[in-house]
mmCIF file of the N, C-alpha and C atoms, coordinates in Angstrom:
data_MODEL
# 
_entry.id   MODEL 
# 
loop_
_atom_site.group_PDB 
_atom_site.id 
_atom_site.type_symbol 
_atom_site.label_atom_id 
_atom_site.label_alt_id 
_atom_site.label_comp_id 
_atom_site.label_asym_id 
_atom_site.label_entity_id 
_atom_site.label_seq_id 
_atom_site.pdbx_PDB_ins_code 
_atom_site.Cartn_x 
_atom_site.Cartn_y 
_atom_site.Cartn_z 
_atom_site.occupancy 
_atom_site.B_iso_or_equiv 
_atom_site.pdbx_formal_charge 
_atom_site.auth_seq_id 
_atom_site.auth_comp_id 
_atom_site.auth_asym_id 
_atom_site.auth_atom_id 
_atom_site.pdbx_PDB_model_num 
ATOM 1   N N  . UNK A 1 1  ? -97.590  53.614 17.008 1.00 0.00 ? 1  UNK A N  1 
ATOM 2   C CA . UNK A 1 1  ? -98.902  53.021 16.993 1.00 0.00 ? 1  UNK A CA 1 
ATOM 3   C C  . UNK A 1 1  ? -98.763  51.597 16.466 1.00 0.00 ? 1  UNK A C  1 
ATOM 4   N N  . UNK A 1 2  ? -99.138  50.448 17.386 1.00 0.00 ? 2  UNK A N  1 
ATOM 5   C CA . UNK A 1 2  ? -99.020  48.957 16.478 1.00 0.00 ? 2  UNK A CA 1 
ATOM 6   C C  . UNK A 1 2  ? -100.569 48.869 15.898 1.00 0.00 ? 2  UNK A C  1 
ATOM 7   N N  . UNK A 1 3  ? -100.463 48.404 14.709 1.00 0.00 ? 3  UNK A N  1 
ATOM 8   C CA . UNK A 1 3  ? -101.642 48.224 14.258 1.00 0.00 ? 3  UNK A CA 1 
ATOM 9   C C  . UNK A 1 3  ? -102.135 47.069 13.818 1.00 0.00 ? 3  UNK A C  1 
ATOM 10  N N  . UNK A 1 4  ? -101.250 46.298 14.004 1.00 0.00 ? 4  UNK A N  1 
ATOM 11  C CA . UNK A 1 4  ? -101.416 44.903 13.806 1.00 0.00 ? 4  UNK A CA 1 
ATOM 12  C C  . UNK A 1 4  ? -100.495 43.577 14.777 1.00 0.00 ? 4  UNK A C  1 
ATOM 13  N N  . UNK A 1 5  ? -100.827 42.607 14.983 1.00 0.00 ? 5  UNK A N  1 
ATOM 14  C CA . UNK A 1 5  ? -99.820  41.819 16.148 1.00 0.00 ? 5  UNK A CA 1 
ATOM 15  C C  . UNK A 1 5  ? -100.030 40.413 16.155 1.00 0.00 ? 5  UNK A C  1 
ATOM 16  N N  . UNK A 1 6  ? -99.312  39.271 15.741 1.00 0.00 ? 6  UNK A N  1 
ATOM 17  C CA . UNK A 1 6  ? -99.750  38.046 15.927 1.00 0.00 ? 6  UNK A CA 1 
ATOM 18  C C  . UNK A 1 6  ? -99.007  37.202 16.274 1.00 0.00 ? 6  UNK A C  1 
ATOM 19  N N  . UNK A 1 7  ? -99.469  35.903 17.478 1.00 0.00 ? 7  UNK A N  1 
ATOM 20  C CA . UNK A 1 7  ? -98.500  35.073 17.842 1.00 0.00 ? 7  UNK A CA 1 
ATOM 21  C C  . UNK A 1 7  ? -98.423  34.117 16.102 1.00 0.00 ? 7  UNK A C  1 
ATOM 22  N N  . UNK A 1 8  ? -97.065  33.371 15.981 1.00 0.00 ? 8  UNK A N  1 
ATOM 23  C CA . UNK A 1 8  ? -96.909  32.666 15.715 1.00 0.00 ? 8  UNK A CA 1 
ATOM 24  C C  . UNK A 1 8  ? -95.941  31.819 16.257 1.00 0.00 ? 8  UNK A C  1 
ATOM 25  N N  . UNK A 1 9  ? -95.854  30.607 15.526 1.00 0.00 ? 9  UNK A N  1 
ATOM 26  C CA . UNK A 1 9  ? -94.498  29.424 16.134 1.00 0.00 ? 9  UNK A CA 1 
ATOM 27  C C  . UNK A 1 9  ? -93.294  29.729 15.445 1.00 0.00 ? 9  UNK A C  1 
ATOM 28  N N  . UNK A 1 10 ? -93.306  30.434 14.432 1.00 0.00 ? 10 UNK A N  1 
ATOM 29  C CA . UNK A 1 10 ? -92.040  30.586 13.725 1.00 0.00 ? 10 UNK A CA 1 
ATOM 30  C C  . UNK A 1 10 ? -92.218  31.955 13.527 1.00 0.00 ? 10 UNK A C  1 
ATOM 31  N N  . UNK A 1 11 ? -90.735  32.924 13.492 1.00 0.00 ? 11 UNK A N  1 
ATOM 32  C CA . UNK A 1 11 ? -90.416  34.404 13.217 1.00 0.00 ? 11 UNK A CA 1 
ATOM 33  C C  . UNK A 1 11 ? -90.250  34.603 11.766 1.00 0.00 ? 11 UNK A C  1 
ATOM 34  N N  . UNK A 1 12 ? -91.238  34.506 10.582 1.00 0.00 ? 12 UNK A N  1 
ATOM 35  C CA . UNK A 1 12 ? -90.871  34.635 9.318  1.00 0.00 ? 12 UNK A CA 1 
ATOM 36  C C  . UNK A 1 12 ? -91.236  35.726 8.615  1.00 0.00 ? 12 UNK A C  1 
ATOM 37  N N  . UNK A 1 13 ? -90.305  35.890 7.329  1.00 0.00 ? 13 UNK A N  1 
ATOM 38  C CA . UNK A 1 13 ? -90.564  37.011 6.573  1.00 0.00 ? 13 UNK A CA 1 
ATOM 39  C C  . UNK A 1 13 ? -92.299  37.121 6.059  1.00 0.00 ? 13 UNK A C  1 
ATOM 40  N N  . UNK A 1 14 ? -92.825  35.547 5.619  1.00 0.00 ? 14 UNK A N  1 
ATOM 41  C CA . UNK A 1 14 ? -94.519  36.067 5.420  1.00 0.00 ? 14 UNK A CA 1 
ATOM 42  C C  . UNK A 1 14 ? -95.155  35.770 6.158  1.00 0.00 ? 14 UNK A C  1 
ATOM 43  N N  . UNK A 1 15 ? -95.266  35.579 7.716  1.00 0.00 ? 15 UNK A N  1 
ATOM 44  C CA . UNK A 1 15 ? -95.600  35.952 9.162  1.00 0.00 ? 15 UNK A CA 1 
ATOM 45  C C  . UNK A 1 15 ? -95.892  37.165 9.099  1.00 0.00 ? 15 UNK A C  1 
ATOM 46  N N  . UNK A 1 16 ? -94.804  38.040 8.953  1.00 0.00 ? 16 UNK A N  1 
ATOM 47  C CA . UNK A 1 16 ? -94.549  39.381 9.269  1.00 0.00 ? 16 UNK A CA 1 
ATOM 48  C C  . UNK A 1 16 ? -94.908  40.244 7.719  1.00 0.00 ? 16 UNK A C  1 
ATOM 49  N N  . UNK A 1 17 ? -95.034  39.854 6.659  1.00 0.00 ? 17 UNK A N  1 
ATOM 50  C CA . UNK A 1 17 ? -95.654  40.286 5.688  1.00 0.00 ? 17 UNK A CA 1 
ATOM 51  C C  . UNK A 1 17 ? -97.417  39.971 5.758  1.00 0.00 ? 17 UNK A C  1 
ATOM 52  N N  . UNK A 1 18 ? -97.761  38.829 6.435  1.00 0.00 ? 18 UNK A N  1 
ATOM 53  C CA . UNK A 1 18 ? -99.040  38.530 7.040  1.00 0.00 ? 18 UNK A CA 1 
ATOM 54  C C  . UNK A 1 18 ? -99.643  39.971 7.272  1.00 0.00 ? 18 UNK A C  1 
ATOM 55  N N  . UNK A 1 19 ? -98.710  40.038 8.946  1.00 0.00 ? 19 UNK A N  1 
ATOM 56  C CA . UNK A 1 19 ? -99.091  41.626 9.625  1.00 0.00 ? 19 UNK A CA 1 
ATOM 57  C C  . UNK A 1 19 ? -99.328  43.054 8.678  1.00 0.00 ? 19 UNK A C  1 
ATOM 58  N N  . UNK A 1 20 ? -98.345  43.135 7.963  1.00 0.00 ? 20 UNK A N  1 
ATOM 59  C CA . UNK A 1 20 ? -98.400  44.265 7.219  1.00 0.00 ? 20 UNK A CA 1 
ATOM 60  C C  . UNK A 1 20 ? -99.691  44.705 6.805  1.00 0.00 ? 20 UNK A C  1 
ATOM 61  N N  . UNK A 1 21 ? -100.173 43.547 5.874  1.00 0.00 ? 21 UNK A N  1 
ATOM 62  C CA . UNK A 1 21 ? -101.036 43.026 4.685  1.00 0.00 ? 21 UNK A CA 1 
ATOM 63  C C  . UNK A 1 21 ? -102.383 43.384 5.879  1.00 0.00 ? 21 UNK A C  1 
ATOM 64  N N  . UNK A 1 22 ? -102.254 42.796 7.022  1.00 0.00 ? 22 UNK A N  1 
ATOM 65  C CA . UNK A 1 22 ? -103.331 43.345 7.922  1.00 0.00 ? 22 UNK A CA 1 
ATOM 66  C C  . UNK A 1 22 ? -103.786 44.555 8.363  1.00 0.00 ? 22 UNK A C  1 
ATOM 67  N N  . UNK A 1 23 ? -102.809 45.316 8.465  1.00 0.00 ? 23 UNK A N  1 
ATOM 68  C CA . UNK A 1 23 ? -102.285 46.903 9.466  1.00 0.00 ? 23 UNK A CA 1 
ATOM 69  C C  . UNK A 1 23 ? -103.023 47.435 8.039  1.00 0.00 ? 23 UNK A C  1 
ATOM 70  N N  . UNK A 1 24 ? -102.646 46.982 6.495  1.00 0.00 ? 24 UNK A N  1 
ATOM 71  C CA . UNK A 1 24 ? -102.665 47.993 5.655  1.00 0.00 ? 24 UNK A CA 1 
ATOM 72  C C  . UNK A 1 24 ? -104.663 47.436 5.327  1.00 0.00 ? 24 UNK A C  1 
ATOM 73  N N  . UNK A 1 25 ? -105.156 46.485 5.371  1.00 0.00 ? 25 UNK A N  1 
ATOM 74  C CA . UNK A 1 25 ? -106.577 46.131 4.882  1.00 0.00 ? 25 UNK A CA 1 
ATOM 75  C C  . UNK A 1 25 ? -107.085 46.602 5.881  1.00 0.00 ? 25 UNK A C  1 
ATOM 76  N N  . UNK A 1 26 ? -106.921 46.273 7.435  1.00 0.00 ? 26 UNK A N  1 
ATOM 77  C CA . UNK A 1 26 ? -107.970 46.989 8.332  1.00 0.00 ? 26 UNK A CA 1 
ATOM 78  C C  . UNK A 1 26 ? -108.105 48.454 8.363  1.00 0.00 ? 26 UNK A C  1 
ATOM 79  N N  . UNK A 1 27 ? -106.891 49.275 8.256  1.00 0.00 ? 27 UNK A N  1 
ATOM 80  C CA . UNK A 1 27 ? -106.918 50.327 8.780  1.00 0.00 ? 27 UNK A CA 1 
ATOM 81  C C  . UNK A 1 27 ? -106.523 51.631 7.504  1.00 0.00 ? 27 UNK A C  1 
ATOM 82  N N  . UNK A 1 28 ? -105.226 51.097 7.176  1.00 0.00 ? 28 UNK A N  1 
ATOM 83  C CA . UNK A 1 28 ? -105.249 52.376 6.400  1.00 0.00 ? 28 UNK A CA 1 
ATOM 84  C C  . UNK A 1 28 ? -105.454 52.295 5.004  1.00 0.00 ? 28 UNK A C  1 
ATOM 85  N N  . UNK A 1 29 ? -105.373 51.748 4.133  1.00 0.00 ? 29 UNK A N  1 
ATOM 86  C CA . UNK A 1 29 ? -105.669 51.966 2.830  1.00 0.00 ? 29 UNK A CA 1 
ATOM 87  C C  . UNK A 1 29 ? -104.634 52.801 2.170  1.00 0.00 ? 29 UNK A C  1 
ATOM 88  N N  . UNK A 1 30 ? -103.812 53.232 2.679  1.00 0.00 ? 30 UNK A N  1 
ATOM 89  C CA . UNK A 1 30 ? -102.723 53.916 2.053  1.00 0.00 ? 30 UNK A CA 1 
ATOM 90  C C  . UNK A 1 30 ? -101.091 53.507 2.393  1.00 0.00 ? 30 UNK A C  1 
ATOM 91  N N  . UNK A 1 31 ? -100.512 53.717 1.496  1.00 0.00 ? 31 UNK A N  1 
ATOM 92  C CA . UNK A 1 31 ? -98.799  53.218 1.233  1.00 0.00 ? 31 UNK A CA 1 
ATOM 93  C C  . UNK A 1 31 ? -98.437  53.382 3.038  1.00 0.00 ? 31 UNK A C  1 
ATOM 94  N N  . UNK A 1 32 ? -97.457  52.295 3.106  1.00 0.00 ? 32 UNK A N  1 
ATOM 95  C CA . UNK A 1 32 ? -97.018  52.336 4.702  1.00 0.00 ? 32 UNK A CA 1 
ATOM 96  C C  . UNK A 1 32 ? -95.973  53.102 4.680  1.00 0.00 ? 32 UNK A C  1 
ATOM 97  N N  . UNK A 1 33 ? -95.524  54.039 4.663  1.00 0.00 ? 33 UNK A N  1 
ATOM 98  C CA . UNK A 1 33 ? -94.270  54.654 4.188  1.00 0.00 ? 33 UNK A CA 1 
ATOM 99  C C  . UNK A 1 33 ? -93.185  54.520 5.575  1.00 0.00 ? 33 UNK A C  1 
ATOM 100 N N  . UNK A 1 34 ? -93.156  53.822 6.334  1.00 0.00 ? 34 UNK A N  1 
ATOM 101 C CA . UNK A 1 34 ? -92.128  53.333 7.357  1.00 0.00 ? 34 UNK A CA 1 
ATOM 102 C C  . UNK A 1 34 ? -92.460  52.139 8.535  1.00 0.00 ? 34 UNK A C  1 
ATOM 103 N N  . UNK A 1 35 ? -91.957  51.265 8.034  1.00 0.00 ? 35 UNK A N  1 
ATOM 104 C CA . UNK A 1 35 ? -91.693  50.612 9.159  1.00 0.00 ? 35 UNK A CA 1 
ATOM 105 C C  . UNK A 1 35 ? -90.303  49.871 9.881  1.00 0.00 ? 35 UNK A C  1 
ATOM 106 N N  . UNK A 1 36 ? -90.495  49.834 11.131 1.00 0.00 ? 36 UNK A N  1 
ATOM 107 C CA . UNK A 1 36 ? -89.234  49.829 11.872 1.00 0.00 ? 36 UNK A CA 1 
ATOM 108 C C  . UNK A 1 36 ? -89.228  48.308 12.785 1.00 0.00 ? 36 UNK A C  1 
ATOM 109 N N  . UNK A 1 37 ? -87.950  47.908 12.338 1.00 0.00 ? 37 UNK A N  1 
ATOM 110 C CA . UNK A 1 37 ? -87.494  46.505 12.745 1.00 0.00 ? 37 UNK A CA 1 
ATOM 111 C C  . UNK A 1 37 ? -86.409  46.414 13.366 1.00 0.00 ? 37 UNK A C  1 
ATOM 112 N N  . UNK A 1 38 ? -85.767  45.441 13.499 1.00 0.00 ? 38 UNK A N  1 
ATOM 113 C CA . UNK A 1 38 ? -84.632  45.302 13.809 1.00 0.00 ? 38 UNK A CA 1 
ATOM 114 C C  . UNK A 1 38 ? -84.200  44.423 12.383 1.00 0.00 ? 38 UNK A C  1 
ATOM 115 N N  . UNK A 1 39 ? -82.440  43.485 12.656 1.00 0.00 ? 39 UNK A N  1 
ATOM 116 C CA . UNK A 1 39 ? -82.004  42.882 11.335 1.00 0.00 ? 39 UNK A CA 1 
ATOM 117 C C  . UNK A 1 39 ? -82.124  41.693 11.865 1.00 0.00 ? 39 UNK A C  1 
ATOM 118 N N  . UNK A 1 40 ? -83.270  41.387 12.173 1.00 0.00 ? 40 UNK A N  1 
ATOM 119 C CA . UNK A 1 40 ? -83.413  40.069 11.855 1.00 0.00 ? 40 UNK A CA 1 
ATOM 120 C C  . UNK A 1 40 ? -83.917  39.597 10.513 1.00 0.00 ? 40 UNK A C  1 
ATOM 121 N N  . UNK A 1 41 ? -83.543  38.180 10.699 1.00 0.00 ? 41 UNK A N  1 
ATOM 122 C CA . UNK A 1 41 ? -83.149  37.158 9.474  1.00 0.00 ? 41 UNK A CA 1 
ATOM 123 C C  . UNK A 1 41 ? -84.958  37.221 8.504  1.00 0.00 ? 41 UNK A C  1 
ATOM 124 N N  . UNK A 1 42 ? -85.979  37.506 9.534  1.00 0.00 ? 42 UNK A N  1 
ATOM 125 C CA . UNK A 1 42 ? -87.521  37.443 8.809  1.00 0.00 ? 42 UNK A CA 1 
ATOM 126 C C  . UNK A 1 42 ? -87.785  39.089 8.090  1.00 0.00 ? 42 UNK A C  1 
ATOM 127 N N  . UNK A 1 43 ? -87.037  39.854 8.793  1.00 0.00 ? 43 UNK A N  1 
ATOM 128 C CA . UNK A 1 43 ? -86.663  41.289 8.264  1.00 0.00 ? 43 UNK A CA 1 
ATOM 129 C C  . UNK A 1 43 ? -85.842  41.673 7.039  1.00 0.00 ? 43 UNK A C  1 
ATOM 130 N N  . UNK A 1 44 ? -84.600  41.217 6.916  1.00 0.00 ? 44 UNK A N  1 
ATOM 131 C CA . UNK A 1 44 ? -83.241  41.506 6.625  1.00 0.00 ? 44 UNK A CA 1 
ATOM 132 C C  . UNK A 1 44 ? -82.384  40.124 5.854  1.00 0.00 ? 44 UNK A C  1 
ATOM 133 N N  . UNK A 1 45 ? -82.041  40.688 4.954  1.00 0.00 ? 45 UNK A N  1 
ATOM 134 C CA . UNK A 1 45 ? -81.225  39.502 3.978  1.00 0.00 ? 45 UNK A CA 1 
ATOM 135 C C  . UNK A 1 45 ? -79.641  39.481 4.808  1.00 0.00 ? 45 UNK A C  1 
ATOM 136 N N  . UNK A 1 46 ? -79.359  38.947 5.487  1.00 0.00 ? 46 UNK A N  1 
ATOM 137 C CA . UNK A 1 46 ? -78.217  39.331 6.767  1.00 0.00 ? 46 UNK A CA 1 
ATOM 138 C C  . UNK A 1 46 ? -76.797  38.707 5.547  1.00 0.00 ? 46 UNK A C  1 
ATOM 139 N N  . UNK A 1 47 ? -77.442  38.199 4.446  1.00 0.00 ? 47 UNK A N  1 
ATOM 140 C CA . UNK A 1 47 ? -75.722  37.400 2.938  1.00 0.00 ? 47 UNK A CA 1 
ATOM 141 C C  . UNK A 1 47 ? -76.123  38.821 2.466  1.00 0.00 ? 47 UNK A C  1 
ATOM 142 N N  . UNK A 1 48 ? -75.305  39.420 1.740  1.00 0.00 ? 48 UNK A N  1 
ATOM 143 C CA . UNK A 1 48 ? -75.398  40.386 0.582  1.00 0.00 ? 48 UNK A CA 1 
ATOM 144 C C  . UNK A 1 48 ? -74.294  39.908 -0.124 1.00 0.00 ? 48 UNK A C  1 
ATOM 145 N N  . UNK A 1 49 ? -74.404  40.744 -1.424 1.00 0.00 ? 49 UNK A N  1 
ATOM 146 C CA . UNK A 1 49 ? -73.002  40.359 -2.241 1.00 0.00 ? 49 UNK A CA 1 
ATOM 147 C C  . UNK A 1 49 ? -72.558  41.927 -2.356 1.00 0.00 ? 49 UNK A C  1 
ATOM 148 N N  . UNK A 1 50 ? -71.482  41.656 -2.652 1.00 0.00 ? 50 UNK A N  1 
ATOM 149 C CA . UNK A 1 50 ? -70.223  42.680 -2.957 1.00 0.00 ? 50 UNK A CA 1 
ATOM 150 C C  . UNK A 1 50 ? -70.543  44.301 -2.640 1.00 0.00 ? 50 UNK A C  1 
ATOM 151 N N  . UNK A 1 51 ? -72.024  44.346 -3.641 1.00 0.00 ? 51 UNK A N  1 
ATOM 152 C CA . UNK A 1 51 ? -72.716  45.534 -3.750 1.00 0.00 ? 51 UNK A CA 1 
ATOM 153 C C  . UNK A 1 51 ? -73.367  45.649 -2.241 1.00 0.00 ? 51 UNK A C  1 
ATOM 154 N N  . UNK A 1 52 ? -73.813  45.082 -1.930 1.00 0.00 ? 52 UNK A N  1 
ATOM 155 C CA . UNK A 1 52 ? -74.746  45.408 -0.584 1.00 0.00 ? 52 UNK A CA 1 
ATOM 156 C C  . UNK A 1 52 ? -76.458  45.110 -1.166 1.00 0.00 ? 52 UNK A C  1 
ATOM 157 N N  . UNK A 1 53 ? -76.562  44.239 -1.783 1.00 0.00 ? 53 UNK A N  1 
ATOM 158 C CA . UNK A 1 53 ? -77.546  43.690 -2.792 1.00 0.00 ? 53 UNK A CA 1 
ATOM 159 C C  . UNK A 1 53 ? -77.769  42.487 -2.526 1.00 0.00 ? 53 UNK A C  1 
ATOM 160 N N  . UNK A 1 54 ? -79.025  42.525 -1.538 1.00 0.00 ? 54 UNK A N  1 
ATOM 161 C CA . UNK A 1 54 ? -79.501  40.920 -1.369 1.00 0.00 ? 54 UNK A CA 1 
ATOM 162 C C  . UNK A 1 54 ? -80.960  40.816 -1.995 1.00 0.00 ? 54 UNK A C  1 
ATOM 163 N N  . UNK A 1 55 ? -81.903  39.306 -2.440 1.00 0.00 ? 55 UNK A N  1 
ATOM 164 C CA . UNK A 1 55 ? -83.129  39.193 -2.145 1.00 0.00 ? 55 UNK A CA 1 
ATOM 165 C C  . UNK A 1 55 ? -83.488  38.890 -0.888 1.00 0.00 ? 55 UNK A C  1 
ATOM 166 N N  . UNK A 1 56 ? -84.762  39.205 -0.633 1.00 0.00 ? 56 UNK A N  1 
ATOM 167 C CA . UNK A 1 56 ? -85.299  39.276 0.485  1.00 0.00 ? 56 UNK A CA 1 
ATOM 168 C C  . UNK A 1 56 ? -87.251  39.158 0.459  1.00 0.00 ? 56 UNK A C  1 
ATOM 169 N N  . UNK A 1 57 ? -87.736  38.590 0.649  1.00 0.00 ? 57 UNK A N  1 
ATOM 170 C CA . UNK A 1 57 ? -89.054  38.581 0.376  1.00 0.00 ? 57 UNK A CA 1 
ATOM 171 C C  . UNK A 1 57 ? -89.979  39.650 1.576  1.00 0.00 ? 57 UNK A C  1 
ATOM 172 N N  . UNK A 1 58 ? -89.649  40.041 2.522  1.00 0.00 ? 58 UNK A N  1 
ATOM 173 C CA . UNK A 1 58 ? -89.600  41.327 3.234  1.00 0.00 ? 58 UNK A CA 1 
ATOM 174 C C  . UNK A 1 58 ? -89.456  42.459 2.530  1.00 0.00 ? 58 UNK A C  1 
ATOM 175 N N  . UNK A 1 59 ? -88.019  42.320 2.290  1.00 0.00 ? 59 UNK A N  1 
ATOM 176 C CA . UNK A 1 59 ? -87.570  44.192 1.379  1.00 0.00 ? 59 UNK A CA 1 
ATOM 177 C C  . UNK A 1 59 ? -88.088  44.129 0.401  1.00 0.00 ? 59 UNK A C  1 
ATOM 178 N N  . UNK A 1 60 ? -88.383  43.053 -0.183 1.00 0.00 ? 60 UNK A N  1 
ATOM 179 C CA . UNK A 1 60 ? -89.030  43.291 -1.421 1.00 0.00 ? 60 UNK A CA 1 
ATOM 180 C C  . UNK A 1 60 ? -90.593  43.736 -1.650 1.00 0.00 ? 60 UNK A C  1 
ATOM 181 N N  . UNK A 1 61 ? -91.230  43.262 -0.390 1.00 0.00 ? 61 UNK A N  1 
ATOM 182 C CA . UNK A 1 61 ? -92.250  43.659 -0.203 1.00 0.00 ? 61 UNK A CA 1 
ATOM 183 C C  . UNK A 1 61 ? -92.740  44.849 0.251  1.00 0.00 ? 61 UNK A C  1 
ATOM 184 N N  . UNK A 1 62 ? -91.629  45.769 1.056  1.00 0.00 ? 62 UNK A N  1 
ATOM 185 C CA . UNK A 1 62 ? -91.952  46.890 1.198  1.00 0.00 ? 62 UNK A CA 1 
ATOM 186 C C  . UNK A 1 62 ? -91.442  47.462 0.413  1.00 0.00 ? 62 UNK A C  1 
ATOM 187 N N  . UNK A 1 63 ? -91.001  47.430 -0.588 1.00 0.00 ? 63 UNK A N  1 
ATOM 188 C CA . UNK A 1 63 ? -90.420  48.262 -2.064 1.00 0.00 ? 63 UNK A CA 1 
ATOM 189 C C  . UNK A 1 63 ? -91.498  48.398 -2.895 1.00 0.00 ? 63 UNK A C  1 
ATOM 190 N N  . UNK A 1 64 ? -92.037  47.632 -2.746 1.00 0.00 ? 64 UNK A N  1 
ATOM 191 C CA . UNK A 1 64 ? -93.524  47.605 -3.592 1.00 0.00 ? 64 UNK A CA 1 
ATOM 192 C C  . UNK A 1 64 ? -94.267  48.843 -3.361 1.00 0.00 ? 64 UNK A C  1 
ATOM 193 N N  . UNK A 1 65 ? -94.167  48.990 -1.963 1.00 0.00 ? 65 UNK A N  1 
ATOM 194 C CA . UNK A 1 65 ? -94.991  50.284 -1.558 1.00 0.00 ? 65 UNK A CA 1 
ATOM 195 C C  . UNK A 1 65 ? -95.772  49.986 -2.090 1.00 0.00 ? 65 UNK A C  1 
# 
């Protein structure tokens, strides 16, 4: 089900945190408990270090739950 969708000029992590923030005020009111991407760079911290431990303003945002 898409529940949210928007053109923009650039593919970014708060573009796409935009959407979320939308999908979750219009419609559901409750924790998004999955969403599915691919690894792109507005998605996905594509540097990690050693651990497999990057920031990311995306992952971080859906950690929040």
């Amino acid at each position: 089900m898409i529940l949210a969708a928007g053109e923009f000029d650039n593919a970014t992590a708060e573009n796409s945190i935009k959407l979320l923030d939308e999908a979750y005020n219009k419609y559901l009111h409750i924790a998004i408990k999955e969403v599915i991407t691919d690894h792109s760079s507005q998605f996905y911290a594509n540097k990690r270090n050693e651990k497999g431990e990057a920031k990311h303003s995306f992952e971080e945002y859906c950690k929040q739950g």
